[in-house]
C-alpha positions as CSV (number, residue, x, y, z in Angstrom):
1,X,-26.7,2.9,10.9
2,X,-25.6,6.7,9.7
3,X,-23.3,6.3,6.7
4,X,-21.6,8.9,4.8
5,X,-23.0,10.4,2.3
6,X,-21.6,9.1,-1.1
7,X,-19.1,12.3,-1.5
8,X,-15.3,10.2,-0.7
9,X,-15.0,10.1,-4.9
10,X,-11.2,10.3,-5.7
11,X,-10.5,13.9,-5.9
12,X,-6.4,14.5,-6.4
13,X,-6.0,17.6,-7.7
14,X,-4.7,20.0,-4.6
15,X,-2.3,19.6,-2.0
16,X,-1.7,22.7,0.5
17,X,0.8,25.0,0.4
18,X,4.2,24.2,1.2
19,X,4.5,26.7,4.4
20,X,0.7,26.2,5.3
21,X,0.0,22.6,6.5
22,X,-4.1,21.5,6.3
23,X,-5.4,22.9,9.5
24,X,-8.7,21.1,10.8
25,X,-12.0,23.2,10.5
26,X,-9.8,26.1,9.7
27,X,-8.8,26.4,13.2
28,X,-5.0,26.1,14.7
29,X,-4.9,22.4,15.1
30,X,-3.8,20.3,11.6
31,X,-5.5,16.7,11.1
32,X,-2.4,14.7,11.8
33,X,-1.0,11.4,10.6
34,X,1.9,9.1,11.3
35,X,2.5,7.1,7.9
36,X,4.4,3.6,8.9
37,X,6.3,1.0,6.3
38,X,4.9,4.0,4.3
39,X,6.8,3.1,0.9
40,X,6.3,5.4,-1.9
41,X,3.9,7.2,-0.1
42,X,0.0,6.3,-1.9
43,X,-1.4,6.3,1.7
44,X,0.2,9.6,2.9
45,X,-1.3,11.1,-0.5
46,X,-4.5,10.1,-0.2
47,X,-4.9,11.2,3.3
48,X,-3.4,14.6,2.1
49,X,-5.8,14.7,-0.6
50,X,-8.8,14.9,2.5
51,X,-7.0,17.2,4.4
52,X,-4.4,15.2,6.6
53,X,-0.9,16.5,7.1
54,X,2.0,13.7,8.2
55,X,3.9,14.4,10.7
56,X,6.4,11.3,10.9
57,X,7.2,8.8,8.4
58,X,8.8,5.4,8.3
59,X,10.2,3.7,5.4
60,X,13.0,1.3,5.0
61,X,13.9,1.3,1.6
62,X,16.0,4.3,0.7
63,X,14.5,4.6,-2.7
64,X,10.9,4.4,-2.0
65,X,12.0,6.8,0.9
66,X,13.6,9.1,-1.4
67,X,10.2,8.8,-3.5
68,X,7.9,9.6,-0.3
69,X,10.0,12.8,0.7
70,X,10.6,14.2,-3.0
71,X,6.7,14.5,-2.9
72,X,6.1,16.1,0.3
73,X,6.2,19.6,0.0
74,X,4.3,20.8,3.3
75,X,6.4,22.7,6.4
76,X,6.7,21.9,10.3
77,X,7.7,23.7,12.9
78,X,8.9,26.2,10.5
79,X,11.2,23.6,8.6
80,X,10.3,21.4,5.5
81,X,9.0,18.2,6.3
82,X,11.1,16.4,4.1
83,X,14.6,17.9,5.1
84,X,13.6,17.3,9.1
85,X,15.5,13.9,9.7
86,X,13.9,13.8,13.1
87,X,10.3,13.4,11.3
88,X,11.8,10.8,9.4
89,X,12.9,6.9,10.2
90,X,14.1,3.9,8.6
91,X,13.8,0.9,10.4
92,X,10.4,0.7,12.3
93,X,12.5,-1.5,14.8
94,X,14.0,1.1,15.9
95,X,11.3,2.9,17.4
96,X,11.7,1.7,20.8
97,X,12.8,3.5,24.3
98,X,15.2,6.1,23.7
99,X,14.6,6.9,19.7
100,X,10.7,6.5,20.8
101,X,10.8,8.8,23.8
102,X,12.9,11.3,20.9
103,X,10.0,11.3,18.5
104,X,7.7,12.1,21.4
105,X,9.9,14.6,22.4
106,X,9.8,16.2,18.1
107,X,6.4,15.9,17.9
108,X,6.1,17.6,20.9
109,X,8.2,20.4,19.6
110,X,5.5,20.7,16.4
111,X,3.7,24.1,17.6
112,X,1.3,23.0,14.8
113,X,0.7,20.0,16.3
114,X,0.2,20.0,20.3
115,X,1.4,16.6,21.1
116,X,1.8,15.5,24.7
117,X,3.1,12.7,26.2
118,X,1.2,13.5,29.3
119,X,-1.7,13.4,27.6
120,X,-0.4,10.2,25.6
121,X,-0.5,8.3,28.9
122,X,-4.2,9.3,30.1
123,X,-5.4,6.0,27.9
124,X,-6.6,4.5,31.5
125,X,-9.2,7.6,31.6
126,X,-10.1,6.6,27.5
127,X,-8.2,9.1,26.2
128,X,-4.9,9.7,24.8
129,X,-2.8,11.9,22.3
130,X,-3.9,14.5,19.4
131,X,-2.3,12.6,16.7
132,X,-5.4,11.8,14.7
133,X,-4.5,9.3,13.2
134,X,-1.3,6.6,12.5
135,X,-1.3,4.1,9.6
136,X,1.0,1.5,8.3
137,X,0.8,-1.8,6.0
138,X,3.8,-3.6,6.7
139,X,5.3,-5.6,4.1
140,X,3.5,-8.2,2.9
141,X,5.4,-10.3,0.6
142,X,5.7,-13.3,3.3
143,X,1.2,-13.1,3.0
144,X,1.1,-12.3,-0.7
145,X,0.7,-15.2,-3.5
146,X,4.3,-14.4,-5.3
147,X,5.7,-13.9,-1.8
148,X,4.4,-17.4,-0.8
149,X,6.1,-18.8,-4.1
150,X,9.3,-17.2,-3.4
151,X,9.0,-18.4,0.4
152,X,6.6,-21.3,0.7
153,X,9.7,-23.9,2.2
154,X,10.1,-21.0,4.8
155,X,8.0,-20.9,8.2
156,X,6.3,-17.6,8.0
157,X,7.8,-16.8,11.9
158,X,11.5,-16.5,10.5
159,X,10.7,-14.0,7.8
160,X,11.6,-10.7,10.1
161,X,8.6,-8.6,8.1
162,X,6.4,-10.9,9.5
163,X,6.3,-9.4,13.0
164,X,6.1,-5.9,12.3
165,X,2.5,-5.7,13.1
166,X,3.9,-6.3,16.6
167,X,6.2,-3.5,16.3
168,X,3.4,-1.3,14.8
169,X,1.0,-2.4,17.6
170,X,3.7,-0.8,20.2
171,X,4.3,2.3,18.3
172,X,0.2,2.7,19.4
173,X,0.2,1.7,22.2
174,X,2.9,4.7,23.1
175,X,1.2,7.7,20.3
176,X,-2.3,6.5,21.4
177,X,-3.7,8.0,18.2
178,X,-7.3,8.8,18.0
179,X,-7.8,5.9,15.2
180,X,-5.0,3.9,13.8
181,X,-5.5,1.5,10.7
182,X,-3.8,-1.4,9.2
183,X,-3.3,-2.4,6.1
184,X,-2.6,-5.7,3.9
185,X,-2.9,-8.5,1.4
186,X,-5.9,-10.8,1.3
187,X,-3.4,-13.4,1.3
188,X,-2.8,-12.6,5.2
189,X,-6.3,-14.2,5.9
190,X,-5.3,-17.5,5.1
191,X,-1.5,-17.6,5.7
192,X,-0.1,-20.4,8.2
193,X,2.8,-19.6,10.7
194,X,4.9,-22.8,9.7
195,X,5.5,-24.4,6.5
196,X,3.4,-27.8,7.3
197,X,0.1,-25.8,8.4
198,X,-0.5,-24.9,11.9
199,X,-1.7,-22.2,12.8
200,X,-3.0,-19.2,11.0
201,X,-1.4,-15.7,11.2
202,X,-4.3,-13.7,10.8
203,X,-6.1,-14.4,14.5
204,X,-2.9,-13.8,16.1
205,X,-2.7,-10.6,14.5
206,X,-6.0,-9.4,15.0
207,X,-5.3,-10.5,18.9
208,X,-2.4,-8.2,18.8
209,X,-4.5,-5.0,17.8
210,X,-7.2,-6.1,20.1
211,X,-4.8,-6.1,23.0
212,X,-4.4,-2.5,23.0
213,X,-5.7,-0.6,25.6
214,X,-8.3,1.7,25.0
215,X,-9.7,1.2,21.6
216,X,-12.6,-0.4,19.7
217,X,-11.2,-2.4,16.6
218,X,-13.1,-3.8,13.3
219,X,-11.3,-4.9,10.4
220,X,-13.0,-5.8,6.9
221,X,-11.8,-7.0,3.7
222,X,-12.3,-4.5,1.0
223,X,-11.9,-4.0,-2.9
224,X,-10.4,-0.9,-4.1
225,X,-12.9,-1.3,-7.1
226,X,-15.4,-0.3,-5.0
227,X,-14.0,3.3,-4.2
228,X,-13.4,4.1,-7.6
229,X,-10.2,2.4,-8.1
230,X,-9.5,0.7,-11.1
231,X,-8.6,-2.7,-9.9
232,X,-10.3,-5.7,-8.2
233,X,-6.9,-5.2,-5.3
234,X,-8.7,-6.7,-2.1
235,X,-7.3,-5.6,1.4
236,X,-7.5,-6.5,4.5
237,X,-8.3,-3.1,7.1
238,X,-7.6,-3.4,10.7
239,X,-9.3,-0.1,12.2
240,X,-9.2,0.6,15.6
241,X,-11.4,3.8,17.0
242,X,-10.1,5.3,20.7
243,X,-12.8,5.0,23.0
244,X,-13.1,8.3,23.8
245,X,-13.5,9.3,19.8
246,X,-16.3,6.0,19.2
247,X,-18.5,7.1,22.3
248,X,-18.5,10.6,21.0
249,X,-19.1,9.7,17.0
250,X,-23.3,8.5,16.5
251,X,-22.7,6.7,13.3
252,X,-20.5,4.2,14.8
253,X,-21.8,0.9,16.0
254,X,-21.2,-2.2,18.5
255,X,-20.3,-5.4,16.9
256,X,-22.9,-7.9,17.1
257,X,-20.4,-10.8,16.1
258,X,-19.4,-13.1,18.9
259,X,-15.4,-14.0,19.0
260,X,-15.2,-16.5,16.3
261,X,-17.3,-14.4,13.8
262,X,-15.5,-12.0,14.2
263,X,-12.4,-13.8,12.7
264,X,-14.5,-15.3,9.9
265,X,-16.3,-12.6,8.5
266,X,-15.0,-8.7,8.9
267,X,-17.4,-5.8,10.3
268,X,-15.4,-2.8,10.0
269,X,-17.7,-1.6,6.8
270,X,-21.1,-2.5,8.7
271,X,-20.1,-0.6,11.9
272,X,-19.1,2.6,10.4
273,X,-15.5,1.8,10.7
274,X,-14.8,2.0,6.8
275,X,-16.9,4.1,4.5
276,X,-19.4,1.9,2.3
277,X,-18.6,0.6,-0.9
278,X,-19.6,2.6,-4.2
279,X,-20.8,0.9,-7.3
280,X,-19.2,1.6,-10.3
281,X,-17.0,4.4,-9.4
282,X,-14.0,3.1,-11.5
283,X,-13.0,4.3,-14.5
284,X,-12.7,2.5,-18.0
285,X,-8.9,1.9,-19.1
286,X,-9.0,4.2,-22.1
287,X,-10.6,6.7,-20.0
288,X,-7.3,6.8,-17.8
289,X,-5.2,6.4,-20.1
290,X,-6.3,7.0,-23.9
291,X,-4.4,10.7,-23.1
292,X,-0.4,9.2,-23.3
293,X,-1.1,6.9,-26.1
294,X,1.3,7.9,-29.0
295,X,1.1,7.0,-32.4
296,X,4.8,7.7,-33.1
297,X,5.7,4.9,-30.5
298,X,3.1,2.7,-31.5
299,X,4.6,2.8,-35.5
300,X,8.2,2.4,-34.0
301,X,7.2,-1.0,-31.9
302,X,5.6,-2.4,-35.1
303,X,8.7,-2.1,-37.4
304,X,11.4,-3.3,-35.0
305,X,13.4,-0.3,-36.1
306,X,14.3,0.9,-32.5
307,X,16.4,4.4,-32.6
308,X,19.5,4.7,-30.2
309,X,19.2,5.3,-26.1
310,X,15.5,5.6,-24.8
311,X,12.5,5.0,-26.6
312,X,10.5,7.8,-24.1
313,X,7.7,10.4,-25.0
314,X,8.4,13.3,-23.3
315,X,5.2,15.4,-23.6
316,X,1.6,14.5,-23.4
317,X,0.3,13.0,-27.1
318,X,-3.1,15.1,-26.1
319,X,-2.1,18.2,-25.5
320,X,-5.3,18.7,-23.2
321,X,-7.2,15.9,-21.2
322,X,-9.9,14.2,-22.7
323,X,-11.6,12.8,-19.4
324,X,-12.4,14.2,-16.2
325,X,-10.2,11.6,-14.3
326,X,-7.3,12.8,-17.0
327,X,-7.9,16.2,-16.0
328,X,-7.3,15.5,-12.0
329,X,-4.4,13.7,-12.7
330,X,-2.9,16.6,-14.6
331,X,-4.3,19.0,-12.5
332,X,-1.6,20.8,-10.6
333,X,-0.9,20.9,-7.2
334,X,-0.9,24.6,-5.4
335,X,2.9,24.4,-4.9
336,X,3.1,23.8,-8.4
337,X,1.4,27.1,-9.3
338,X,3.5,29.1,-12.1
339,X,4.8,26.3,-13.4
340,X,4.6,23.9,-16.0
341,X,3.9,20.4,-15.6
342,X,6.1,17.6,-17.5
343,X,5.3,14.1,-18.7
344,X,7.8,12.0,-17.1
345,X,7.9,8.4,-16.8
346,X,6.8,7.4,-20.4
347,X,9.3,5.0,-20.9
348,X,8.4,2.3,-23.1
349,X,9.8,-1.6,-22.9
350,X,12.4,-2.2,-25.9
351,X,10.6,-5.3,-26.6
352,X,12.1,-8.1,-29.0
353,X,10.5,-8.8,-32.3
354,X,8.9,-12.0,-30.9
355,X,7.8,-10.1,-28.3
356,X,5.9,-7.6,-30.5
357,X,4.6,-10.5,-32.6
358,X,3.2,-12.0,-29.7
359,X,1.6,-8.7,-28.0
360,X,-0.2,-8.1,-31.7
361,X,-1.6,-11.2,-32.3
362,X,-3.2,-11.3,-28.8
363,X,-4.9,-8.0,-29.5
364,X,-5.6,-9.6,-32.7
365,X,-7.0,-12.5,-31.0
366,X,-8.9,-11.0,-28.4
367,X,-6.3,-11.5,-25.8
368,X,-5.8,-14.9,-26.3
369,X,-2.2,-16.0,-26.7
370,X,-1.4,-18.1,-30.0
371,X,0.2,-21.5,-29.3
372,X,3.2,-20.8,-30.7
373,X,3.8,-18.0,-28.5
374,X,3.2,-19.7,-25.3
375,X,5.6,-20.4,-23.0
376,X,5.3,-21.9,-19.1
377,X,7.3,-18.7,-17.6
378,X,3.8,-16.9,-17.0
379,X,0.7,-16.2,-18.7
380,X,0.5,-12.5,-19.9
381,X,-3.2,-10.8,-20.2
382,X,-4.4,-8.0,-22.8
383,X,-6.0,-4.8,-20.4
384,X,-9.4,-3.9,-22.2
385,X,-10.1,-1.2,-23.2
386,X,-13.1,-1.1,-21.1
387,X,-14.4,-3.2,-18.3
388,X,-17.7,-3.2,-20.4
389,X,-20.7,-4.8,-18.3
390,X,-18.0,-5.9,-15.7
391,X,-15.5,-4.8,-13.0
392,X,-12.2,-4.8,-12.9
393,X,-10.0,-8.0,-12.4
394,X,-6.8,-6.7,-12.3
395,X,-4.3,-5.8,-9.8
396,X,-0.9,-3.4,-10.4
397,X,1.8,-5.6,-8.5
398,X,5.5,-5.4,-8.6
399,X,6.6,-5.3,-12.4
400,X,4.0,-4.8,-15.5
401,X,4.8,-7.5,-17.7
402,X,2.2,-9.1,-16.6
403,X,0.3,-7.3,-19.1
404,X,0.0,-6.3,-22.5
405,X,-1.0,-2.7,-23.1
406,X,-4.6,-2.3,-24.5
407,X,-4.4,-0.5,-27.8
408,X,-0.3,-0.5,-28.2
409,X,1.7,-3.8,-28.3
410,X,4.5,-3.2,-25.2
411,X,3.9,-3.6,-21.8
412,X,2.6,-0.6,-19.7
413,X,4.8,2.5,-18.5
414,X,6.1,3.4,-14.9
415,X,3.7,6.6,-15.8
416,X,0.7,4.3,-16.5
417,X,1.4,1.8,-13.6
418,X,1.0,5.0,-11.4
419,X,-2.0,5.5,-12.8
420,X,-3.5,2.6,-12.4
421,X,-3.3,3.2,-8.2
422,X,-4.4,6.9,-8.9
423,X,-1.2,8.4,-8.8
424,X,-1.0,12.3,-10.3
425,X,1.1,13.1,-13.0
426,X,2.7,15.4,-10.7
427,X,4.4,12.9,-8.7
428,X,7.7,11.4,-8.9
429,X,9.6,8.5,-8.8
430,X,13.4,7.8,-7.3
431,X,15.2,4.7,-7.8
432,X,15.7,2.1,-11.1
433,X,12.6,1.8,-13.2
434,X,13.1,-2.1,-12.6
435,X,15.1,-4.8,-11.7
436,X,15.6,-8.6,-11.6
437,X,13.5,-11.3,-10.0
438,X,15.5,-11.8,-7.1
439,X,17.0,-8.6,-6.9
440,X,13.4,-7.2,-6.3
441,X,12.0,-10.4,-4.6
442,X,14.9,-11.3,-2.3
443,X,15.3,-15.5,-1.6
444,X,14.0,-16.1,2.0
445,X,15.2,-20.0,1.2
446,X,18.7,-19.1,1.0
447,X,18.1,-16.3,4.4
448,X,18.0,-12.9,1.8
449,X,15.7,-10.6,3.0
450,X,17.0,-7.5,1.4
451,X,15.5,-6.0,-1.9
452,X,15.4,-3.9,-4.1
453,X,12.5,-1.6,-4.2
454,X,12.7,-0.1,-8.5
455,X,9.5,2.0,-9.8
456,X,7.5,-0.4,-10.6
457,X,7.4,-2.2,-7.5
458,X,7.2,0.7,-5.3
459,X,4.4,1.6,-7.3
460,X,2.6,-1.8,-7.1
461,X,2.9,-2.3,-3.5
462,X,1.5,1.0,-2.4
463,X,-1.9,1.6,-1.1
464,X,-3.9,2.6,-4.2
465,X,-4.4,6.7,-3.7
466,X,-8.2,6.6,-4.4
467,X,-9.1,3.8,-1.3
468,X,-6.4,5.7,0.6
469,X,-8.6,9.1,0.0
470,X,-11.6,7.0,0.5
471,X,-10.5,5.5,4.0
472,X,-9.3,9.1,4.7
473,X,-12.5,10.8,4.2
474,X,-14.7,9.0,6.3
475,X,-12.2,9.2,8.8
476,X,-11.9,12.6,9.0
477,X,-15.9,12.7,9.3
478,X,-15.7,10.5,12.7
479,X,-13.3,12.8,14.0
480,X,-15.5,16.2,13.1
481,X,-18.0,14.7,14.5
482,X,-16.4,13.5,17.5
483,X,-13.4,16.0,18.1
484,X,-14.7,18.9,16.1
């Protein structure tokens, strides 16, 4: 097998202009993508950041929405992306008949673009649309660990997220993009349908994908360590490659799994689907963060003496980057050019005294947590510094206080959580910075689905920017190749 060349590093530094969306090859067609159950918008970034433009986004939660659209910058059809409510949805349920046929008919309406529906429906001759590509992880709280906790009593087919891969299957079905990918937890693997066991979810959704006409699809379970995130984060990647785009792309291979492989052991990465994994492309802690570390803040934790309102840094301690991946994340982007970019979202925790004692005396103690300190709520872990001889083992998930910064004793900031998925400096956040447990996690026991999405949480349930980038870049080699 042909795979890439080792050049899909994380690059974030430019977006496009805001009047000029990324055309492919130079030429007068853009490199498309529809961004499904998109939440605060790491995907959408990190196809941007290899040259994809979106052209429709879904999102239910009006903060993470608000989040996705204050960070889109780029122009359609001679109006701003994120002020064209026809480019926009919020329920992916509603993307059937009517409102379906009315996207069809705004995409079509994209000069940029040069959808079709005519050429939408020629799937029977192995083709189908110019979209390039449409993406989605639905929510996955109902597959996750802590979703499993919160909803363990709960059989998985009455959560409503639950069947939103079928939904997302449909929307392909009708866009027939070129490739489409799907994203989510490990946990969906090994989740059962019903309380008591039964069935698994996973083969049912995999059946789903398959099921669509017209395409060739591989799924893998990856590690965003292994394209230079820093975090272990394993996902599960459902890709599917059109037929017309695999037959014309050399690199890409026939399975050799029978059925029930398949199911037990992914081939997406072997077949050219996904790009290969990249030793020890992640960076060390300190080297992402070591820049926003203040001394001030650091003295002010210590004593206790707390002064009034926010406890917030407001510009960078290091007035210049002391690492290369420092410097991309304070690189700005083009739209950005002439002005001046602001630390925002150093916010620090107004930890207890306790607290404090507890956080020094596990740095003190090489992470380790004193007795007197414990408590059975949750175990809280010290970040190092550096991953020294090993990888990472962490994962950014819904609220930080899971961990204990690595040189400062307070949990870490909305600013640092970002940067943990690879998440610029430039880019903004809407909604609370965070919220209570079941406020954020919902109670699927007592039927509440609804939640609230704060900062943190949009933040850890996003796809990290660098796999998103990494993903992103090999795709857009199949379709060179293929499409040119």
């Amino acid at each position: 097998m042909n795979n890439l060349p080792d050049n899909t590093s994380f690059q974030g530094v430019e977006v496009d202009d805001a009047d000029n969306p990324t055309r492919e090859g130079g030429g007068d067609r853009l490199l498309s993508m529809v961004d499904l159950f998109a939440g605060c918008g790491g995907l959408s970034l990190g196809f941007e950041n290899s040259g994809f433009t979106p052209v429709f986004v879904n999102e239910l939660n009006d903060d993470a929405r608000a989040t996705y659209l204050a960070n889109r910058h780029h122009s359609l059809g001679g109006m701003r992306f994120a002020e064209n409510e026809d480019l926009h949805c919020k329920d992916a349920h509603e993307l059937v008949d009517n409102r379906l046929c009315k996207l069809e008919a705004d995409l079509a309406a994209l000069p940029e673009l040069g959808y079709s529906k005519e050429r939408a429906r020629t799937w029977s001759k192995g083709g189908g649309s110019n979209i390039d590509v449409l993406a989605g992880g639905p929510p996955c709280q109902g597959f996750s660990g802590i979703g499993i906790r919160r909803s363990y009593d709960v059989d998985k087919k009455e959560l409503p997220s639950n069947q939103l891969y079928e939904q997302m299957a449909h929307i392909i079905e009708e866009l027939r993009p070129r490739i489409f990918l799907f994203e989510n937890v490990r946990g969906l693997l090994h989740a059962k349908w019903t309380k008591s066991g039964g069935e698994l979810i996973f083969p049912d959704v995999l059946k789903c994908f398959r099921a669509i006409p017209g395409y060739e699809v591989r799924w893998s379970l990856v590690h965003a360590k292994d394209y230079g995130v820093p975090q272990n984060r394993p996902r599960v990647l459902v890709v599917g490659i059109r037929n017309d785009v695999f037959e014309a792309c050399s690199f890409l291979e026939p399975t050799t799994f029978n059925g029930a492989d398949v199911l037990r052991k992914g081939d997406a990465v072997e077949a050219g689907f996904l790009p290969a994994p990249r030793a020890n492309s992640f960076p060390h802690l300190e080297e992402l963060l070591g820049d926003l570390v203040d001394p001030e803040v650091d003295a002010l934790l210590r004593s206790g003496e707390y002064p009034r309102g926010k406890l917030e840094t407001f510009a960078y301690p290091s007035p210049k980057p002391l690492t290369g991946i420092q410097r991309r994340l304070r690189a700005k982007p083009s739209w950005m050019r002439g002005k001046k970019l602001v630390l925002t979202e150093q916010e620090y925790s107004r930890h207890n005294r306790r607290v404090v004692a507890k956080f020094i005396a596990m740095h003190a103690n090489n992470g380790e947590i004193p007795a007197e300190f414990k408590t059975k709520k949750f175990a809280q872990k010290l970040l190092p510094a550096s991953w020294g001889n090993g990888e990472p083992t962490i994962t950014a998930t819904s609220l930080p206080d899971d961990y204990v910064h690595f040189s400062q004793p307070r949990v870490p900031t909305v600013r640092e959580w970002a940067r943990l998925q690879l998440f610029p400096d430039w880019y903004q956040f809407r909604g609370k910075r965070t919220t209570g447990g079941l406020r954020r996690a919902g109670n699927p026991r007592e039927g509440v689905f609804d939640r609230e999405v704060p900062k943190y949480t949009q933040i850890g349930n996003a796809v990290p920017v660098g796999l998103a980038e990494a993903v992103s870049a090999h795709f857009r080699r199949i379709l060179e190749e293929a499409v040119g």
